[in-house]
N, CA, C and O atoms as a GROMACS GRO file, in nm:
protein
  244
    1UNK      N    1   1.972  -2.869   2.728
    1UNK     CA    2   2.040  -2.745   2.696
    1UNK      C    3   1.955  -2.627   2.746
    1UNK      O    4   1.838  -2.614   2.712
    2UNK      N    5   2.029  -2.526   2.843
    2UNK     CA    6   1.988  -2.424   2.877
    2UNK      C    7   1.930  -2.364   2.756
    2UNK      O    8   1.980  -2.382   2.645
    3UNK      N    9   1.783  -2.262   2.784
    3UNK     CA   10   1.704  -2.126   2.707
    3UNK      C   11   1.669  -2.043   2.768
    3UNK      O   12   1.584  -2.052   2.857
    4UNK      N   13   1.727  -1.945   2.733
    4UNK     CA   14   1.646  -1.806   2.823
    4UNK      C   15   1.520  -1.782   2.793
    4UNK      O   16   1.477  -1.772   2.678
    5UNK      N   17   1.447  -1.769   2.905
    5UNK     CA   18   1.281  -1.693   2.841
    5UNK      C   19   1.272  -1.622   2.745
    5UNK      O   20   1.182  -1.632   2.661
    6UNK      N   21   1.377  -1.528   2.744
    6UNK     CA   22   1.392  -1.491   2.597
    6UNK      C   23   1.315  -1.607   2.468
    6UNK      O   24   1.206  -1.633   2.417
    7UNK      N   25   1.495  -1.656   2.462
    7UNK     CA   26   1.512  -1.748   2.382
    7UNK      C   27   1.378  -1.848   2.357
    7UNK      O   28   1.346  -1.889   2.246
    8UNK      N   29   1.322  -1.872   2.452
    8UNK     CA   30   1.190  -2.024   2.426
    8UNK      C   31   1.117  -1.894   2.405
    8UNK      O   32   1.084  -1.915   2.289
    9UNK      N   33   1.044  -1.716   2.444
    9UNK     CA   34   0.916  -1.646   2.367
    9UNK      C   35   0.946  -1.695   2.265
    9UNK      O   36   0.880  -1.786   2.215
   10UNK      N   37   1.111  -1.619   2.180
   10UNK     CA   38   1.080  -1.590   2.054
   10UNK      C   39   1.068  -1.724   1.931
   10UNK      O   40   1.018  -1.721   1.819
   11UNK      N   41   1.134  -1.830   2.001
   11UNK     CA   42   1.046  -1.978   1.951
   11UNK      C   43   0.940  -2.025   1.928
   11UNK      O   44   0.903  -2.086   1.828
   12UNK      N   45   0.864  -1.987   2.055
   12UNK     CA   46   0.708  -2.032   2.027
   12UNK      C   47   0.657  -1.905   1.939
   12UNK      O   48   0.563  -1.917   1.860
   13UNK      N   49   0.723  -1.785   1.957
   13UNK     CA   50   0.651  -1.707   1.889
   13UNK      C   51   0.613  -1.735   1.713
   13UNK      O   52   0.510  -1.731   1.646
   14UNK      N   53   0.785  -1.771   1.680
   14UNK     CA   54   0.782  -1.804   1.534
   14UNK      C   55   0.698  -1.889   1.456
   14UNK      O   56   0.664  -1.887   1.337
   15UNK      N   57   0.660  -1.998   1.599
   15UNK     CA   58   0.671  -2.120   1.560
   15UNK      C   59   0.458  -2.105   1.543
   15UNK      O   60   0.395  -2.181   1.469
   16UNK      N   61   0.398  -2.006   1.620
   16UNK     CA   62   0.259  -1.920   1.585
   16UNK      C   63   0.281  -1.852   1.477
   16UNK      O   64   0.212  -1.865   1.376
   17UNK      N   65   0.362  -1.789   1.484
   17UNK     CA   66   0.328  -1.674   1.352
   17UNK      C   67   0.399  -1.737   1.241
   17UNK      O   68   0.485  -1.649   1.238
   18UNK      N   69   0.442  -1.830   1.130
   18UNK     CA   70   0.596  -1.853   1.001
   18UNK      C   71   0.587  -1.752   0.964
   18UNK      O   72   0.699  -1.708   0.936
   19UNK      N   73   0.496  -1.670   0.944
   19UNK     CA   74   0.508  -1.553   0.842
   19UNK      C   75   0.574  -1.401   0.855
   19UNK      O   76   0.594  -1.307   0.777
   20UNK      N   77   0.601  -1.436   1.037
   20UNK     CA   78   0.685  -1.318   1.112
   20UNK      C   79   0.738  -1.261   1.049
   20UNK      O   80   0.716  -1.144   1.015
   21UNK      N   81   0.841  -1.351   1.010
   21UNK     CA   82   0.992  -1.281   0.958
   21UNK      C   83   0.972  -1.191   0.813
   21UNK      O   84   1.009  -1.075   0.795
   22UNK      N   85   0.901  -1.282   0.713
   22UNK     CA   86   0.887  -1.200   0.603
   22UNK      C   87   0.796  -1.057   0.591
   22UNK      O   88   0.803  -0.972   0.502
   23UNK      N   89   0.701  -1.059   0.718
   23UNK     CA   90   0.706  -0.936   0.766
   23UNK      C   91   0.788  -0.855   0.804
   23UNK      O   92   0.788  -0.743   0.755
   24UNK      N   93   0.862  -0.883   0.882
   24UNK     CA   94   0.962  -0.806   0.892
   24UNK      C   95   1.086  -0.764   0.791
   24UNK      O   96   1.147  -0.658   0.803
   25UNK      N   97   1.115  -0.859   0.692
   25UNK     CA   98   1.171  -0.837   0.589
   25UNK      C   99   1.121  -0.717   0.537
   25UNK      O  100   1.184  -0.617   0.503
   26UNK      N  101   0.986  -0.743   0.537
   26UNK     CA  102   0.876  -0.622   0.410
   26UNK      C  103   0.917  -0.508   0.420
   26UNK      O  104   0.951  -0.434   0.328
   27UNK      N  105   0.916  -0.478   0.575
   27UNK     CA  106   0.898  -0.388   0.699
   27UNK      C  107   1.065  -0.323   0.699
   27UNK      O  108   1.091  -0.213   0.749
   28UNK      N  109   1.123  -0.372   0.663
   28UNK     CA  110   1.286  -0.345   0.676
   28UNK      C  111   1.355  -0.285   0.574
   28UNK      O  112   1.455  -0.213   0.579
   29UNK      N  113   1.248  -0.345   0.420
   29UNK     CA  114   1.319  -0.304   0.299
   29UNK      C  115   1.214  -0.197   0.314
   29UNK      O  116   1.284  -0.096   0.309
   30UNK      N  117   1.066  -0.149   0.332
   30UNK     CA  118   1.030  -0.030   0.276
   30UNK      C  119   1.084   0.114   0.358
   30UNK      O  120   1.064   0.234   0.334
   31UNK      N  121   1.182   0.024   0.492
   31UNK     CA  122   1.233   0.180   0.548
   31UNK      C  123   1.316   0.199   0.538
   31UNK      O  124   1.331   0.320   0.516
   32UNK      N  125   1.439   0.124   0.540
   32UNK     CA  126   1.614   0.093   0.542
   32UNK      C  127   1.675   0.103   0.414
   32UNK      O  128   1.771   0.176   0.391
   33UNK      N  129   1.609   0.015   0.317
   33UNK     CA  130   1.682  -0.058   0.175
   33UNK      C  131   1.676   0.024   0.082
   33UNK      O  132   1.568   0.012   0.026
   34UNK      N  133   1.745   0.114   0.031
   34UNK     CA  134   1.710   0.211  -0.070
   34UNK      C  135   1.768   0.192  -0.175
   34UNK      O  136   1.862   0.115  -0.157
   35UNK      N  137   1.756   0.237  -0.316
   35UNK     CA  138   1.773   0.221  -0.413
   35UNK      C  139   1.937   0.241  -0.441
   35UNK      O  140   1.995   0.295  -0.346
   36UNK      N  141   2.009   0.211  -0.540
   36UNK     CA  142   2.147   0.294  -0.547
   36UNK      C  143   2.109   0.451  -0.629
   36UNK      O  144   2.035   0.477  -0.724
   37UNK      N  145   2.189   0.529  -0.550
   37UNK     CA  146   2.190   0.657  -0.667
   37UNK      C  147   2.268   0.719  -0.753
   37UNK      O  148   2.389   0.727  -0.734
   38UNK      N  149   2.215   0.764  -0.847
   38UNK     CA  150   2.239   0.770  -0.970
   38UNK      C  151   2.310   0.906  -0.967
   38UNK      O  152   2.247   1.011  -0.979
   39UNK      N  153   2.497   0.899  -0.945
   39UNK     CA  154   2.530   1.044  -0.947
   39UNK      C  155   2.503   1.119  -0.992
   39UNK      O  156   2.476   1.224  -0.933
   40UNK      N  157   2.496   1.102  -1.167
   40UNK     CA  158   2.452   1.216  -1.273
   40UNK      C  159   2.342   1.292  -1.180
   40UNK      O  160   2.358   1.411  -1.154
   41UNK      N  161   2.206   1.205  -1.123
   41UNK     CA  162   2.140   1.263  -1.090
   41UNK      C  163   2.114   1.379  -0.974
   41UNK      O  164   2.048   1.482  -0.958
   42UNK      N  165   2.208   1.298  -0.907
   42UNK     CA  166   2.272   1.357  -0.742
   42UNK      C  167   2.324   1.533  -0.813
   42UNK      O  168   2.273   1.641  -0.784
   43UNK      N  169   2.409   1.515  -0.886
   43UNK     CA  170   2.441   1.637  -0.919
   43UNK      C  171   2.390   1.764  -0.983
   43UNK      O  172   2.440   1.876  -0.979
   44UNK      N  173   2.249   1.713  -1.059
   44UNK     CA  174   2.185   1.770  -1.086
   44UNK      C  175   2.124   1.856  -0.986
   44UNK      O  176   2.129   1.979  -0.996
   45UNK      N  177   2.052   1.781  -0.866
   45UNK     CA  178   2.010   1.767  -0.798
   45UNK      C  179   2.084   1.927  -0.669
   45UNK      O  180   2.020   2.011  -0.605
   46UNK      N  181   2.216   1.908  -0.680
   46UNK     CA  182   2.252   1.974  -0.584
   46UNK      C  183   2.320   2.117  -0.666
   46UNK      O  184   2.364   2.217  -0.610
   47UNK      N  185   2.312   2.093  -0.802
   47UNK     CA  186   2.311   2.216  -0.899
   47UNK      C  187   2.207   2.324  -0.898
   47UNK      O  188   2.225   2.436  -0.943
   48UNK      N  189   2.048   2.259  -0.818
   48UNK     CA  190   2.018   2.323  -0.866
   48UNK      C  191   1.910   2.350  -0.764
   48UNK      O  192   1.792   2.364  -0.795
   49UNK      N  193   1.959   2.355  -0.638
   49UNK     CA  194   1.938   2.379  -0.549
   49UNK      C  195   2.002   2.509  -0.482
   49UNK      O  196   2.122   2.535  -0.466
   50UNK      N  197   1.883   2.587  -0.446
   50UNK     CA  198   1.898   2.729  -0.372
   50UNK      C  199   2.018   2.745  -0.275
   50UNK      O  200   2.041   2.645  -0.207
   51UNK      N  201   2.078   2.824  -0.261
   51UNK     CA  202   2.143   2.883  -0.157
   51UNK      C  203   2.099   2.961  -0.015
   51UNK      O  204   2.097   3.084  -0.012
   52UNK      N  205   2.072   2.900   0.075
   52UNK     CA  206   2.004   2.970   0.207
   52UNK      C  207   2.114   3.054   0.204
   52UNK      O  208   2.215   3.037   0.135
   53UNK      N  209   2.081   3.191   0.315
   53UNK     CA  210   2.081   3.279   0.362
   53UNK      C  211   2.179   3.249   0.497
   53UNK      O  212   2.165   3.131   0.528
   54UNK      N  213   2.225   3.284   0.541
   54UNK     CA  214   2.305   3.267   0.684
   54UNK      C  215   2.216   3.301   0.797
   54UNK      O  216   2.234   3.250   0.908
   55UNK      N  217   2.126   3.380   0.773
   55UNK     CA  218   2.017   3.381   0.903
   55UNK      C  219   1.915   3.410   0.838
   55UNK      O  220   1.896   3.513   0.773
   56UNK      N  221   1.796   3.261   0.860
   56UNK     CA  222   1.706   3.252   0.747
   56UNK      C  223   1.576   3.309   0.789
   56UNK      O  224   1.484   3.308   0.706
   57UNK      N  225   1.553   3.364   0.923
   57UNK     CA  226   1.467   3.436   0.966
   57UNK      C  227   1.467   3.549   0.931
   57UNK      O  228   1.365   3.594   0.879
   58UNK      N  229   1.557   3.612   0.946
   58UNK     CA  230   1.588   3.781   0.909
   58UNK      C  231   1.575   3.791   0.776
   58UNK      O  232   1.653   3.709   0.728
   59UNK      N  233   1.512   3.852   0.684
   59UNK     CA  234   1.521   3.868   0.550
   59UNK      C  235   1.503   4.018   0.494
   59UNK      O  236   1.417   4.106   0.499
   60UNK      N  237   1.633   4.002   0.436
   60UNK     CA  238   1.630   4.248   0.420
   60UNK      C  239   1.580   4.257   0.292
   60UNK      O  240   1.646   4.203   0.203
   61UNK      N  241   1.442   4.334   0.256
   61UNK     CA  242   1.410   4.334   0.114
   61UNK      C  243   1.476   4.422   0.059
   61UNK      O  244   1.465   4.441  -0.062
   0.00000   0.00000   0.00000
């Protein structure tokens, strides 16, 4: 059965490293996987948050 070079690196690669993948798991949930959020909080959140200015450079005292 045909393998692309691809296909046979990332074999031997695994097959050196087992622990690849759950690195990459680690690696996936501490950037991607986020918590669910908690509307109550969400709303708080955007209650109580400032109102910019329409041109936030210019500021008339």
């Amino acid at each position: 059965m045909y393998q692309s070079d691809i296909t046979q690196f990332l074999t031997q690669l695994k097959q050196q490293k087992p622990q690849l993948e759950d690195q990459q798991r680690k690696g996936r949930a501490l950037l991607w996987d986020k918590q669910p959020v908690d509307l109550d909080e969400r709303e708080r959140q955007q209650a109580s948050r400032v109102k910019q200015t329409s041109y936030v450079y210019y500021q008339n005292f």
